[in-house]
C-alpha positions in Angstrom: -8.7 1.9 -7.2 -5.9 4.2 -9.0 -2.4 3.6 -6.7 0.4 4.9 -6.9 4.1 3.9 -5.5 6.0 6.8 -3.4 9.6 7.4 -3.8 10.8 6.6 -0.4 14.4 6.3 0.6 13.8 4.4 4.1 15.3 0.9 4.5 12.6 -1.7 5.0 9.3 0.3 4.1 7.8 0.3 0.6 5.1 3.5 1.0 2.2 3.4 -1.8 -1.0 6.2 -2.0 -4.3 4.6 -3.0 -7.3 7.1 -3.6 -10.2 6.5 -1.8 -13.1 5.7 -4.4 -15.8 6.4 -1.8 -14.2 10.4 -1.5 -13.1 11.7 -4.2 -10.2 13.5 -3.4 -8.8 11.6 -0.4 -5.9 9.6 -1.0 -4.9 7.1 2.0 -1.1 6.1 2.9 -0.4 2.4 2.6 2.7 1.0 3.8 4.4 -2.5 4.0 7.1 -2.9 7.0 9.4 -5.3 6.6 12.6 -5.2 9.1 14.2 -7.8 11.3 12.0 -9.8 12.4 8.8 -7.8 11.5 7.0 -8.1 8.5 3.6 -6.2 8.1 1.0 -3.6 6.6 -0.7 -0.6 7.7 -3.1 1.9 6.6 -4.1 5.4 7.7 -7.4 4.8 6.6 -10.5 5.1 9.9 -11.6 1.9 8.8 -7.8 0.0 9.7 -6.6 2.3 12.6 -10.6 1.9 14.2 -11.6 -1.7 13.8 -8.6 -3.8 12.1 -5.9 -2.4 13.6 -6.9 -4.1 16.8 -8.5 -7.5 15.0 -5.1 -8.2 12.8 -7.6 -7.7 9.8 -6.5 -6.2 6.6 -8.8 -3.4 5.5 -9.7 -2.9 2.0 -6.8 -1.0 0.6 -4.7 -3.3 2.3 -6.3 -6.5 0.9 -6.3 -4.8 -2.4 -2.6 -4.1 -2.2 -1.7 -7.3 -0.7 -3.6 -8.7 -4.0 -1.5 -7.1 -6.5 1.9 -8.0 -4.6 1.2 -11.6 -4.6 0.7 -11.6 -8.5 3.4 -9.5 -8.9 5.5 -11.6 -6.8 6.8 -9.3 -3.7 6.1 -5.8 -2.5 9.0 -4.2 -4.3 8.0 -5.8 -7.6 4.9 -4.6 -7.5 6.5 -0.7 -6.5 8.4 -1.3 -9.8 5.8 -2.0 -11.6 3.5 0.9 -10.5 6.4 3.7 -11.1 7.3 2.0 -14.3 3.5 2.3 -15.7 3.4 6.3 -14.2 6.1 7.1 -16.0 5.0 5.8 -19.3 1.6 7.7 -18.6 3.3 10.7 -17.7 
């Protein structure tokens, strides 16, 4: 699952794009919320907005990404860590 961390400027929201592996060519827009009192992830992938939107269930992106944060320890470290290794790629 290639990833990648955005360069948003808004307070609160870390925004990553993870490219779908079933459709080449279709990146999805992943984002973690996390504001007073509210503290969550979302996905513009069918599967989320369709059938785990309305369960509370994490969709496969989202568990992926949740994944990687915990062993990174926190959202933001794991933004760091995915913009640090583009730009020794790049």
């Amino acid at each position: 699952m290639t990833i990648r961390a955005a360069d948003n400027r808004t307070s609160g929201v870390q925004t990553f794009y993870v490219a779908s592996e079933s459709q080449p060519g279709t990146q999805y827009v992943v984002q973690h919320i996390r504001r007073a009192g509210q503290r969550r992830w979302f996905c513009d992938c069918a599967d989320f907005k369709f059938r785990r939107l309305a369960r509370k269930r994490h969709c496969k992106h989202l568990r992926q990404l949740a994944a990687m944060a915990r062993e990174a320890h926190g959202v933001v470290r794991l933004a760091v860590a995915i913009t640090t290794t583009q730009a020794v790629a790049a």
